[in-house]
C-alpha positions in Angstrom: 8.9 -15.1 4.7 5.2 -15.6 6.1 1.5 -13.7 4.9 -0.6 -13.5 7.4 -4.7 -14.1 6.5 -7.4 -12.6 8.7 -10.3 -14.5 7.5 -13.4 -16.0 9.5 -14.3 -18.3 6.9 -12.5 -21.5 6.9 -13.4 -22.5 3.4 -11.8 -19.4 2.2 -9.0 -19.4 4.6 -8.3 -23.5 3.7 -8.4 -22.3 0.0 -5.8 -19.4 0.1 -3.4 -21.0 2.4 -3.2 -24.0 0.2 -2.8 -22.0 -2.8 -0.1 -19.8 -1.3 1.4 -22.8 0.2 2.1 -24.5 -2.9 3.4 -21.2 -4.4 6.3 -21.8 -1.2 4.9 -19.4 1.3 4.7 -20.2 4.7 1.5 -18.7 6.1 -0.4 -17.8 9.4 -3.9 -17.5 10.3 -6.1 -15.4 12.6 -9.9 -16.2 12.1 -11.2 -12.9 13.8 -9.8 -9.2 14.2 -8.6 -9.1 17.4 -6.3 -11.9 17.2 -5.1 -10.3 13.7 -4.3 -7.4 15.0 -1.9 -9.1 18.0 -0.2 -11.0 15.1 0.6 -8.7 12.7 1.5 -6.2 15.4 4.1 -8.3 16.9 5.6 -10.5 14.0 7.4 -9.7 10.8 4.8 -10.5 7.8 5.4 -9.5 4.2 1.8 -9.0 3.2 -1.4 -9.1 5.2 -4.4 -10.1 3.5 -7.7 -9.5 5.5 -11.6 -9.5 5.0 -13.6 -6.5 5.8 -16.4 -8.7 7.6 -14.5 -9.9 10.6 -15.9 -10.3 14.0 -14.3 -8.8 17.2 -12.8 -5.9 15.3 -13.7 -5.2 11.6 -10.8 -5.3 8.9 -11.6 -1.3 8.7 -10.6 -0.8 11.7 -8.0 -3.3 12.0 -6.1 -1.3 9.1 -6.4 1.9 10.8 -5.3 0.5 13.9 -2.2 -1.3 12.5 -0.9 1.8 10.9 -1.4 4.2 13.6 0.7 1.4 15.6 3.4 2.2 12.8 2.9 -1.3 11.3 3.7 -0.6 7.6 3.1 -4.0 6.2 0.9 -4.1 2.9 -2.8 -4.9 3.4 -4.7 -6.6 0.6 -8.7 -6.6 1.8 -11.0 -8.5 0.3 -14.5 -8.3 0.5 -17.9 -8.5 -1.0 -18.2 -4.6 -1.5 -17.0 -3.8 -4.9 -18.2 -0.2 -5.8 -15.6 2.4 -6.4 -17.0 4.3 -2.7 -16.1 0.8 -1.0 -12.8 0.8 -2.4 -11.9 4.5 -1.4 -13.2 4.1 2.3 -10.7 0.9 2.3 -7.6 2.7 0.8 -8.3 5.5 2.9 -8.1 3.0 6.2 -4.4 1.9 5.1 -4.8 -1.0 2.8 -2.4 -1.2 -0.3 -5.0 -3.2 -2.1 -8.4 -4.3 -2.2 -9.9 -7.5 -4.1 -13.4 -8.4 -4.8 -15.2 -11.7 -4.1 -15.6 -14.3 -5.2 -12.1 -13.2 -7.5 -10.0 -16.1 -9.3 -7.2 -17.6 -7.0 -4.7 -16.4 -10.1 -5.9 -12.8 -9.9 -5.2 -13.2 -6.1 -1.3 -14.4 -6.7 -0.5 -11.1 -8.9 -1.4 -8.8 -6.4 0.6 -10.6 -3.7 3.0 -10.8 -6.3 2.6 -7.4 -6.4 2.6 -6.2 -3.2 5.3 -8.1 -2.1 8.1 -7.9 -4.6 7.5 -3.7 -5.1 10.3 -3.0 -2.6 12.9 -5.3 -4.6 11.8 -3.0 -7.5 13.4 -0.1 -6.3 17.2 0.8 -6.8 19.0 0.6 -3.4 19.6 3.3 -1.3 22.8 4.1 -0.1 22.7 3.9 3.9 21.8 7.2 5.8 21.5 8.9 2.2 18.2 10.7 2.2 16.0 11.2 -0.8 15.6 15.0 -0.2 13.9 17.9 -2.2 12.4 20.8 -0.3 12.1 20.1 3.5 11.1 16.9 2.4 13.1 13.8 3.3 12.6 10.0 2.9 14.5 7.5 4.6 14.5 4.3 2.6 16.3 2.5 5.7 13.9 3.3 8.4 11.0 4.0 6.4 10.7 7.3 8.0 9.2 10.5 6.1 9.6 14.3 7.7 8.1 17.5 6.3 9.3 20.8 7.7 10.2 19.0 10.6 7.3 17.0 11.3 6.7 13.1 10.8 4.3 12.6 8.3 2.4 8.8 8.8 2.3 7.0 5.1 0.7 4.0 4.4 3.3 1.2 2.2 1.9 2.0 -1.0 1.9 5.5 0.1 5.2 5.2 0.6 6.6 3.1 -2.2 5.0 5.9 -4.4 6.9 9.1 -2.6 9.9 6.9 -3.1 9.3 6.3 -6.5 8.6 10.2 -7.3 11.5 11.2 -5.5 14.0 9.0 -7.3 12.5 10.1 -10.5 12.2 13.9 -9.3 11.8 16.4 -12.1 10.5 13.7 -14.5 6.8 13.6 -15.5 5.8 10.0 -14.6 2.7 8.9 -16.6 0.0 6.6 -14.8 0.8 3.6 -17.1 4.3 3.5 -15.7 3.2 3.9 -12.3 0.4 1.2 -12.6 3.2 -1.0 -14.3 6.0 -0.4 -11.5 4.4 0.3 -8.6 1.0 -2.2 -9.0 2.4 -5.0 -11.8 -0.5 -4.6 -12.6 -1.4 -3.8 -16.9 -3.2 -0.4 -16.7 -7.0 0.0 -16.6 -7.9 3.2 -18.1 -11.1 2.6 -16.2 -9.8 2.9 -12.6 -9.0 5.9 -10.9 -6.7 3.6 -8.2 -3.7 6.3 -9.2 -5.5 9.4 -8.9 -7.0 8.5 -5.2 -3.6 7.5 -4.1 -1.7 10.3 -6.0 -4.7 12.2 -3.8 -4.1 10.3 -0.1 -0.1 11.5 -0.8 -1.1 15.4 -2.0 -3.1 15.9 0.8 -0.6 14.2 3.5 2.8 16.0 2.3 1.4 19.3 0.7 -1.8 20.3 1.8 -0.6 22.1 5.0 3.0 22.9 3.4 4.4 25.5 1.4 6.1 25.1 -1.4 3.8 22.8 -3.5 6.2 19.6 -4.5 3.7 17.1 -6.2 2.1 18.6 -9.6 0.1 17.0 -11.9 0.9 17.6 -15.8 -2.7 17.5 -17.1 -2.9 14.5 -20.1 1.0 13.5 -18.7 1.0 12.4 -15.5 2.7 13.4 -12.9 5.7 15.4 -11.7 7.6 16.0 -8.1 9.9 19.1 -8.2 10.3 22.6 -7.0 8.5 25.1 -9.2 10.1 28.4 -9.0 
């Protein structure tokens, strides 16, 4: 299984790819955005990890580009832009994660722990048996999601976080549990990392829908299920 890093500089690239090489990953590099792009479009990765700062095509536009190309693979930018407006404007181009330099090589390993090992984490679905409530339906097979009809585009962690709701549907799932299963991550009361992705799925699978599925049980968490 190979990451692929989009990284310009080589100190940085030399220092992740040993690191991940000695955790047994094999690993490719692109050093601008272009050439990322043509890589992860056309090769199997398990996680992408990218800077923002990238010349020929910025890792902004790289992640919008990769998942309007139906590329699903989890994107972990880093960058030198840390505030919490940053972040949102980098989840809101596709990525599954975002990491702040200069950031410990350890803190690095536990989120590609994370974002590669969240799949795994889920129970198996049985082939061609759809996770269904509503006219919503997920295929865990072909990672396909369909509202009413329509395709609806989701990004991994978008995805991995319908999946999650609808396996647990009717149960109020609490933002510490979803920070533990869905991140590995201990939860950060300080961090509003659910409630902006709980917001990028709301707005993708209810907004122009009827009925309402996703609810939000104020001081609880948060619920999927058909309210009557």
């Amino acid at each position: 299984m190979k990451i692929l890093i989009i990284e310009d500089e080589v100190k940085t690239v030399q220092s992740i790819k040993q690191g991940l090489e000695e955790h047994q990953w094999e690993v490719d590099v692109a050093y601008d955005g272009m050439m990322g792009f043509q890589l992860a479009s056309r090769s199997p990765y398990v996680l992408i990890i990218s800077d923002i700062i990238l010349p020929g095509m910025n890792g902004l536009e790289l992640c919008r580009k990769l998942r309007e190309a139906q590329v699903t693979t989890p994107i972990l930018m880093l960058t030198a832009l840390g505030t919490t407006d940053d972040k949102i404007i980098g989840l809101d181009a596709g990525a599954d994660d975002y990491l702040v330099k200069p950031f410990e090589f350890r803190e690095l390993m536990a989120r590609v722990r994370a974002l590669t090992r969240r799949t795994n984490t889920l129970a198996p679905a049985t082939p061609f048996n759809l996770l269904k409530i509503a006219d919503l339906e997920l295929n865990p097979d072909t990672k396909q999601v369909m509202r009413a009809g329509k395709e609806i585009s989701l990004t991994a962690k978008e995805f991995q976080l319908l999946e999650y709701f609808l396996r647990h549907q009717g149960r109020v799932i609490s933002k510490v549990e979803l920070a533990e299963k869905l991140w590995d991550l201990t939860f950060d009361t300080g961090t509003n990392i659910i409630e902006v992705y709980i917001n990028f799925l709301r707005k993708k699978i209810d907004r122009d829908f009827e009925p309402k599925l996703l609810h939000t049980q104020i001081g609880m968490g948060y619920v999927v299920k058909l309210v009557s």
